[in-house]
N, C-alpha and C positions, 0 to 999 in steps of 0.2 A: 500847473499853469500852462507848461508845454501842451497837453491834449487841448485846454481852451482853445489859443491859438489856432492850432495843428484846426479844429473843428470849426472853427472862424473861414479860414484860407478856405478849404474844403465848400462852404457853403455860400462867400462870395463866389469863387468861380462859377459853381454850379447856378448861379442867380445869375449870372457876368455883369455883376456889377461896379461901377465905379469906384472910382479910389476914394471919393469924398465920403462915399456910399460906406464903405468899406474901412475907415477913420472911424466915423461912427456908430457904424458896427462893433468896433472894439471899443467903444466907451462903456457902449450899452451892458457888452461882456464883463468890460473892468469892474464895474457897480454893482451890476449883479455879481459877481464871484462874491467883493467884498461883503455884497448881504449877505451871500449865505455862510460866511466864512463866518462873520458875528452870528450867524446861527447855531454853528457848529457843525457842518453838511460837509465836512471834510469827509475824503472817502471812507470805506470800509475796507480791509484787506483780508481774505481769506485763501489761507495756504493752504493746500489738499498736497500731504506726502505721503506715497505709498512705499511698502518697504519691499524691495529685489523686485522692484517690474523693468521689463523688457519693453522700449517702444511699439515692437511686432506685435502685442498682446492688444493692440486695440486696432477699433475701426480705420480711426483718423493714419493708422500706421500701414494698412493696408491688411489686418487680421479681418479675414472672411467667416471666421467662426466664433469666436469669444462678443459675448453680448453687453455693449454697454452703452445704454439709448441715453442717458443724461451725458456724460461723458462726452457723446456724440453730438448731442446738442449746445454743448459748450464749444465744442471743435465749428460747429458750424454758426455761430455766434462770436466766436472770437479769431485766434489766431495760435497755428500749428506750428510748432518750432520744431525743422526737419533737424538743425543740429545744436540740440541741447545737451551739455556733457557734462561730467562728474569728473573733476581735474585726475582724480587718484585714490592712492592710500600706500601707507608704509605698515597696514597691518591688514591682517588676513577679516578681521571684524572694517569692510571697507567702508559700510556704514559711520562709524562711531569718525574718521574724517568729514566724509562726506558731509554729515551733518553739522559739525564744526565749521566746515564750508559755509553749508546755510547761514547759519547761527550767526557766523562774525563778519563773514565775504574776505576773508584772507586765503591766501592760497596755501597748497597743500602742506609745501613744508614750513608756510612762515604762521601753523597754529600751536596751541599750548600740547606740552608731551604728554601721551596717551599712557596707556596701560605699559608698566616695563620700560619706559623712558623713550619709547617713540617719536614719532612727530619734530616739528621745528623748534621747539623750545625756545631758544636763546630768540628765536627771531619773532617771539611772540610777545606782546607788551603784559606787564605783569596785570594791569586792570583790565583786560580786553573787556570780561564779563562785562564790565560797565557797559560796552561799546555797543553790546550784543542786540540781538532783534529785540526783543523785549523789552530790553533796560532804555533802548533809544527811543521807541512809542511811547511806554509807559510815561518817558521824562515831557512827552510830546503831549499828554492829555488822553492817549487811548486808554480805550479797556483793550485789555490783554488776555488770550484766555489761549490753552493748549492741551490737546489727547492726545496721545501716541504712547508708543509702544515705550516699556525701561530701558534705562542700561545703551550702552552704545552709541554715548552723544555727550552733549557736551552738558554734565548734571550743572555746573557754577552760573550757566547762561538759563537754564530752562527751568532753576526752580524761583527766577525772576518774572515770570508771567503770573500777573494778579490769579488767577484761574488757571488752576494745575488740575488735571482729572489723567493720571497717565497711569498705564499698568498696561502689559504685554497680553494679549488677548487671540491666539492661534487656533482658538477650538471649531470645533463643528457643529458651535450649537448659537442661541442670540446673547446668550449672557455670556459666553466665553470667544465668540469672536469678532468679526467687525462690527454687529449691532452693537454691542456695547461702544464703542467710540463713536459711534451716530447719535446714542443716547445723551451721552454727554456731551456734545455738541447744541441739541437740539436742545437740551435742556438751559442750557446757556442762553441762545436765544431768547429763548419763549422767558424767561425769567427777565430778560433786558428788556422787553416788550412788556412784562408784568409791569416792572419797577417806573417804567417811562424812561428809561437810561437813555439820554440822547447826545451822549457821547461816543465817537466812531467807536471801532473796535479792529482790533488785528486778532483771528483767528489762528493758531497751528494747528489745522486739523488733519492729524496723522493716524494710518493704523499701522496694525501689526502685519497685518498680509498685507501679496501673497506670498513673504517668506514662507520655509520650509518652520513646522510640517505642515504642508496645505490643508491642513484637516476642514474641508470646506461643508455647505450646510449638506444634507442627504438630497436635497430636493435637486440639486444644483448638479450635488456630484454625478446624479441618476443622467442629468441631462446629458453631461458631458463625458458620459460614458465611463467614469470614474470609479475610485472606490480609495479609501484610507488605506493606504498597503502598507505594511508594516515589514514585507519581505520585497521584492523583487517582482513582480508578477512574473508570471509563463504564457499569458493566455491573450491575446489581442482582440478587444472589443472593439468589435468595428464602429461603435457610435462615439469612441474615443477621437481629440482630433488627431491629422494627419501630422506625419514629423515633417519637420521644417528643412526646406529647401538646403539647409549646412546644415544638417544633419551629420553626423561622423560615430560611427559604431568606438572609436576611439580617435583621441589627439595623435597627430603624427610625431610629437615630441613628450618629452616631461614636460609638465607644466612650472614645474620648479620649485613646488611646494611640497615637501614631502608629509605624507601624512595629512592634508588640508582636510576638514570635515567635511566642506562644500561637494568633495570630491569622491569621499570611501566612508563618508559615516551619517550620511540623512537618511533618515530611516522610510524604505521602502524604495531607494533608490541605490542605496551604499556601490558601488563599484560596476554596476549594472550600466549597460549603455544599450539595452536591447530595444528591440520597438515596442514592444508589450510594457516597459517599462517607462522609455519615455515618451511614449502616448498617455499613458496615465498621469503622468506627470503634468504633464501639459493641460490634462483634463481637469487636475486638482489645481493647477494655476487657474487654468480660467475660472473654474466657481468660487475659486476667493475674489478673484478680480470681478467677476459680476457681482457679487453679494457688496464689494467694495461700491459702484457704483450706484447698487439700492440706497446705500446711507449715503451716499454725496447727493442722490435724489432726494431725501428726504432733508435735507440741509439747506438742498435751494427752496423746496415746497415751504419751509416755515420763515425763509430769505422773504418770498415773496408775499407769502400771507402777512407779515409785519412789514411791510414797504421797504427794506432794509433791501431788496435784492438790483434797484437799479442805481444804487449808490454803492456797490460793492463791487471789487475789484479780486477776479476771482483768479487764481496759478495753479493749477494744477501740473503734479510732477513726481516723480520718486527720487529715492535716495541714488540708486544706480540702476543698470540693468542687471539682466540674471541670463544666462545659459541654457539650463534646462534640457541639453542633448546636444545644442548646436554645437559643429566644431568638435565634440565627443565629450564636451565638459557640462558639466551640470551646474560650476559655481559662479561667484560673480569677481574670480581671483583674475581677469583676461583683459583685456584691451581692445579685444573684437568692438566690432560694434555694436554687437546686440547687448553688451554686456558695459559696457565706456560710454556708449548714450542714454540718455533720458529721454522720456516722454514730456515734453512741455505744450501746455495746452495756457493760453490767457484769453478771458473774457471779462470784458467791462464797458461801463461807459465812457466811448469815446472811439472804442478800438471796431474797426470796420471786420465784420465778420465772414468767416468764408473766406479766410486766406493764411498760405501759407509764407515762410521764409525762411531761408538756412539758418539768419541766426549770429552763429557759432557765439554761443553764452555756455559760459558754465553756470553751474549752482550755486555761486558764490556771487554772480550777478545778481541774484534775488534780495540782497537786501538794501542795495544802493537806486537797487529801481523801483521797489516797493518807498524810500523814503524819499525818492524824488517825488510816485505819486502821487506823496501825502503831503507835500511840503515840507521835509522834513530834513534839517541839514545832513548830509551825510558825512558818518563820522570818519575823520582824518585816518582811523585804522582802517577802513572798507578799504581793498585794493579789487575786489572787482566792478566791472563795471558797469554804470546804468544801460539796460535794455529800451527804455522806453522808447529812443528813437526808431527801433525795429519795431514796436507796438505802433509807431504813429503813422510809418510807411516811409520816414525820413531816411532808412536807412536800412539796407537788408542784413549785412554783419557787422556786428562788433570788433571784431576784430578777425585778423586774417590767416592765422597761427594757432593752432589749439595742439598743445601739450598735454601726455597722459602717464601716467605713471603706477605700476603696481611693484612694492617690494615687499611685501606681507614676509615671502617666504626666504630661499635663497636671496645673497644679495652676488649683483644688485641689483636683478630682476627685469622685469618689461620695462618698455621706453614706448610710448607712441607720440605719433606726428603728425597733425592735416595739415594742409594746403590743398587750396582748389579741394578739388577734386581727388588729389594726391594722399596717399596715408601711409608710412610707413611703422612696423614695430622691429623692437627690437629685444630680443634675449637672452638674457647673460646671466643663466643661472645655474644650479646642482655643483658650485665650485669650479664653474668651466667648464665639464662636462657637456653641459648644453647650450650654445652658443648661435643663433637664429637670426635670420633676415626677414621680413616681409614686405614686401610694397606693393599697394593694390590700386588701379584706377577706380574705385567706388563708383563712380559715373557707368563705367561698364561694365564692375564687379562690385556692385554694393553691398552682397551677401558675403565677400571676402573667400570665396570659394577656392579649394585648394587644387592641388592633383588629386587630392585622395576620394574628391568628389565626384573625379570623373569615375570612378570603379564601378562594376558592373553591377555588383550585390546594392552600391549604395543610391544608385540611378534606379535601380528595382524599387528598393523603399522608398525612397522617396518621389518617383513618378518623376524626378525633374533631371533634363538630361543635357549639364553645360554647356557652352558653348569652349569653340577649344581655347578661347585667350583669356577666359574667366579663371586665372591659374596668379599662382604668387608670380609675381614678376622680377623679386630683387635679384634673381642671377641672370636676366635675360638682357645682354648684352646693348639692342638696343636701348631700354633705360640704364644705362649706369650714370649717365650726366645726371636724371632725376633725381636716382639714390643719392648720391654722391651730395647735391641739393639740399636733400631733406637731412641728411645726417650731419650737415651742417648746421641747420636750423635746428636740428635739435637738441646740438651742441651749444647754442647760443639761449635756446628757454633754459636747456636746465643750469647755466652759470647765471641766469637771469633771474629766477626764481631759487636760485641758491639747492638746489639738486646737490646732496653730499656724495652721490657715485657718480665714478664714470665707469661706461663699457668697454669694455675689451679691446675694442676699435676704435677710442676717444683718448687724448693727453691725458695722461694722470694728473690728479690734481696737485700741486703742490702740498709737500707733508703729508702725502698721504695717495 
């Protein structure tokens, strides 16, 4: 009802018309929603989640070589969310939270315990599934329908969509890797248009890439200079793209994960940080990532051939970002930003296109603002919150605080922190051994560029040649009032959201 409204305002001013003018405009509105409401003309929702993409990987993010023209057409049709983020994880599989995020919109530690007794447990209510995306539509009158990838999520919530078609799909061919999740999508459709189904729908259309192993199509890999490596390569193909601006031949620290897969065991990357290697890498990112956005083009072509694509409400997003070389890391265990944000992309009817907004939403937002667009009460367990007033223009952030969290490994691991502009981490891991500050002004160091980036070898590779304040800032004396700020606040999210560590530099918790 909020976008009516929102579209109402919007189209009196632009007429400048009267107030009586304008009463009556919204009756006209009122009767019509109600018809079409006894019609059944409530929207449609379709979720597009990709798995380890990095916001840099597309156009809308300011990627000058990775090809994705539907993608882009959605970005320029709807609205680009500069900071969409993924709260965390308390396990090295960061996904299988992440996704629990989606699924229920509770935060990181208040969901059910994961694999090994993870996660929030006690702070999770024992029916959530009930609560879950699916189980809330379906009670709501939708068809439900979901592809993605196995494993790593939450099974009690997702084998409650009417239309299940999920299996993990990494290959280098149509039948083994993103085609097949387009398949079943499309066949969804086209089968609702058979039947006459004119009941809305909520779509989870998820794939398997471009996690590792990128094994993307040949035609694609050709393009981007790529190839399946199953070693390391040696050889740098120049039609490969170029490494990324934070690039780091290695981390200046332990990451804190000893032994992490992301990190020493993806095959054709293992332990490698050379250019040869993550240029290929990047090259195998991108042609999953394009081959991704051939089946989100074929998803809207059959949206629109069955009328179904201007009543639909379309999110496009992934589970987290990924690394990939920046920073010297390859996995998605970090806090950086390439690797703590998400790509979010919304287009629909209502939402003025061609614009961007900070935001600051998690992925946990997604289910309180999907059921506000539908009408649809939000359940008392959702603790994230509705976006839609950034979708209407009413509002640029949600909120003014965003906390991050990785403990996969050591505990008690990364801590991150925005404000403004402001972003602080923190690391307290390998038993104390390693123990780390960072605070960056993003506004003037948004790549989070280190000292190690100013080096000579690394300015060669990468062509890009900092500037000298694009450096971590947390021991530089003029910011300590900031740090000092932010370490504050990020002592009051994690007693907030119930955070069971504290770092090195924080009160110990009582009992413990």
């Amino acid at each position: 009802m909020r976008l009516w409204i929102w579209k109402v305002v919007l189209l009196a001013e632009k007429l400048k018309m009267k107030m009586t003018h304008v009463i009556a405009l919204f009756l006209i509105c009122f009767v019509y929603v109600g018809v079409v409401a006894g019609a059944d003309k409530r929207p449609n929702i379709l979720l597009i989640v990709t798995d380890d993409q990095a916001p840099h990987t597309l156009k809308a993010y300011g990627n000058k070589v990775c090809e994705t023209p539907h993608l882009d057409r959605l970005a320029g049709s709807g609205l680009v969310f500069d900071g969409a983020y993924h709260m965390g994880s308390w396990s090295g599989a960061v996904c299988t939270p992440s996704r629990h995020m989606i699924m229920t919109g509770r935060t990181v530690w208040h969901l059910p315990k994961g694999r090994r007794g993870r996660g929030g447990g006690k702070h999770a209510p024992a029916n959530l599934a009930h609560f879950s995306m699916a189980a809330v539509f379906n009670r709501a009158g939708y068809d439900t329908f979901r592809t993605c990838k196995r494993g790593n999520s939450y099974e009690a919530a997702n084998k409650l969509f009417t239309t299940r078609k999920d299996a993990t799909k990494r290959g280098g061919t149509a039948a083994s890797g993103s085609a097949w999740h387009g398949d079943q999508a499309v066949a969804f459709l086209k089968g609702r248009a058979e039947a006459k189904d004119r009941k809305p729908f909520l779509m989870y259309f998820g794939f398997s890439h471009p996690h590792d192993v990128r094994d993307g199509l040949p035609v694609l890999l050709e393009k981007y200079g790529a190839y399946n490596a199953k070693k390391p390569p040696t050889k740098v193909n120049p039609k490969a793209p170029p490494l990324q601006i934070n690039y780091l031949p290695a981390h200046p620290f332990h990451h804190g994960h000893p032994g992490l897969r992301d990190e020493v065991r993806v095959s054709g990357v293992f332990r490698s940080r050379s250019e040869a290697t993550i240029r290929n890498e990047q090259g195998r990112d991108y042609a999953c990532i394009e081959n991704i956005d051939r089946q989100i083009g074929r998803v809207l072509k059959v949206l629109r051939e069955t009328g179904e694509l201007d009543n639909t409400y379309i999110f496009f997003t992934a589970d987290h970002g990924m690394s990939v070389g920046r920073h010297g890391l390859t996995g998605k265990q970090n806090l950086y930003q390439h690797t703590w944000r998400v790509p979010m992309i919304v287009s629909g009817p209502g939402i003025k296109g061609g614009r961007r907004a900070e935001g600051n939403v998690y992925l946990l937002d997604l289910l309180p603002t999907m059921c506000e667009m539908a009408g649809i009460k939000i359940p008392k367990t959702v603790e994230g919150k509705s976006f839609l007033p950034v979708l209407t223009g009413e509002k640029k952030v949600v909120r003014e605080v965003l906390y991050g969290v990785y403990c996969g490994g050591t505990k008690p691991g990364m801590r991150s922190l925005k404000k403004g502009k402001w972003k602080l981490i923190k690391y307290d891991v390998m038993d104390g051994k390693v123990r780390e500050t960072q605070l960056f002004n993003l506004e003037e160091n948004p790549d989070e560029l280190l000292k190690e980036h100013h080096a000579a070898e690394v300015v060669r590779l990468t062509g890009h040649k900092p500037k000298a304040h694009q450096v971590n800032l947390a021991d530089d004396p003029k910011y300590a009032a900031k740090r000092r700020e932010l370490e504050a606040l990020l002592l009051s999210e994690m007693k907030r959201l119930d955070d069971p560590y504290r770092l090195w530099d924080q009160p110990m918790k009582k009992g413990g």
